[in-house]
N, C-alpha and C positions, 0 to 999 in steps of 0.2 A: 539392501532389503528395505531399510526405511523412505527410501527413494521413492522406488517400486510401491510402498506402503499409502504415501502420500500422495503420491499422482493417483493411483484408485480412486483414495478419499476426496480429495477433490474433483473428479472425475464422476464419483456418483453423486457428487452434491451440486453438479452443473445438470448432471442429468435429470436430478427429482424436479428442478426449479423449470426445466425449458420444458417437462409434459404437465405441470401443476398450471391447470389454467381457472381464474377465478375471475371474474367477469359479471355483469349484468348488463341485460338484454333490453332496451324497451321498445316498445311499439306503437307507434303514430298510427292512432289510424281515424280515418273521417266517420266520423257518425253516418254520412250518406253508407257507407257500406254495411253495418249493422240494421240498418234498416232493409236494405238490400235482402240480406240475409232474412229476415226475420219473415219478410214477404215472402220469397222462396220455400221457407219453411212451411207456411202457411197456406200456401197454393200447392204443394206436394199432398198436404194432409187433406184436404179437398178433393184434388185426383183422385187418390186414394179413397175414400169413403165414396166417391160415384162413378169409376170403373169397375168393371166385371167381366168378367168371361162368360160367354154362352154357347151351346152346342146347336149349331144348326144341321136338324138330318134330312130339309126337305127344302122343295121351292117349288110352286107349279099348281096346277090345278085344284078344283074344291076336291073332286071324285077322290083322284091322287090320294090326297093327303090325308083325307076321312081315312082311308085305308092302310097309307101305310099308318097314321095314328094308331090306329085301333092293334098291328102288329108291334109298334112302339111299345104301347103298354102293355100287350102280351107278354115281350119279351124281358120288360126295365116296369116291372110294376112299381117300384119303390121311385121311381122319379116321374113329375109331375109337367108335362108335356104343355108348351101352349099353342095355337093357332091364333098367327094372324096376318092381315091383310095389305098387303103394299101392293098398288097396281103395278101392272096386273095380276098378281102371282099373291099365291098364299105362300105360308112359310110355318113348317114346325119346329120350333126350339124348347130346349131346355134346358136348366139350370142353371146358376147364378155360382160364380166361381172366383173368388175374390184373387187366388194364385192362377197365372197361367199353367205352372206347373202338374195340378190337383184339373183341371180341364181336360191338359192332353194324355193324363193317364186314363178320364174316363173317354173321352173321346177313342183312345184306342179299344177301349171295349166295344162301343159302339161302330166304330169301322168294321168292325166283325158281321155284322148284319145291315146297315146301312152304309156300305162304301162312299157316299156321294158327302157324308158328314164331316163336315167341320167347325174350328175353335172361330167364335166371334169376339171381338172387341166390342163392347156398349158402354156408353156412358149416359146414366139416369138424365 
């Protein structure tokens, strides 16, 4: 019994010592990457402030667009529609949608009456 007793006892006190890990860690690292880092960060928030989403629901003629515009606001009075000009082709867009997310849910409204609509990428 006291055999049995002591082989345990040492047995959990080999055990506590080989999972007790106590250590320090350090890390080298070059200032070039901290910089790195810091540029990255700085060029992300950039992006960010002049990216946007926009809905484009037209492309083509003045006649066109005068037209469906004028159904645009009939239909979306609360959003404020713009024309304009790239040759050859006019173009109506709307709204400024900092999430893609928040775009494609309005854009699926808009697919509802202007099928031809889609989410644009811009950047200011």
């Amino acid at each position: 019994m006291s055999k049995l007793f002591i082989q345990i006892f040492v047995f959990s006190c080999f055990f506590n010592f080989s999972f007790s890990q106590v250590g320090e860690i350090n890390i080298i690292q070059d200032s070039l990457i901290s910089k790195i880092e810091n540029l990255k960060i700085s060029i992300d928030k950039e992006n960010f402030k002049s990216e946007f989403y926009t809905i484009q629901i037209f492309n083509g003629s003045l006649e066109k667009s005068m037209n469906i515009m004028e159904n645009f606001k009939a239909k979306f009075p609360e959003e404020n529609p713009s024309l304009s000009f790239e040759t050859p082709n006019y173009k109506i867009q709307f709204g400024k949608y900092k999430f893609k997310i928040r775009g494609i849910k309005k854009l699926d409204t808009v697919k509802k009456y202007f099928p031809s609509a889609f989410l644009l990428k811009k950047i200011l």
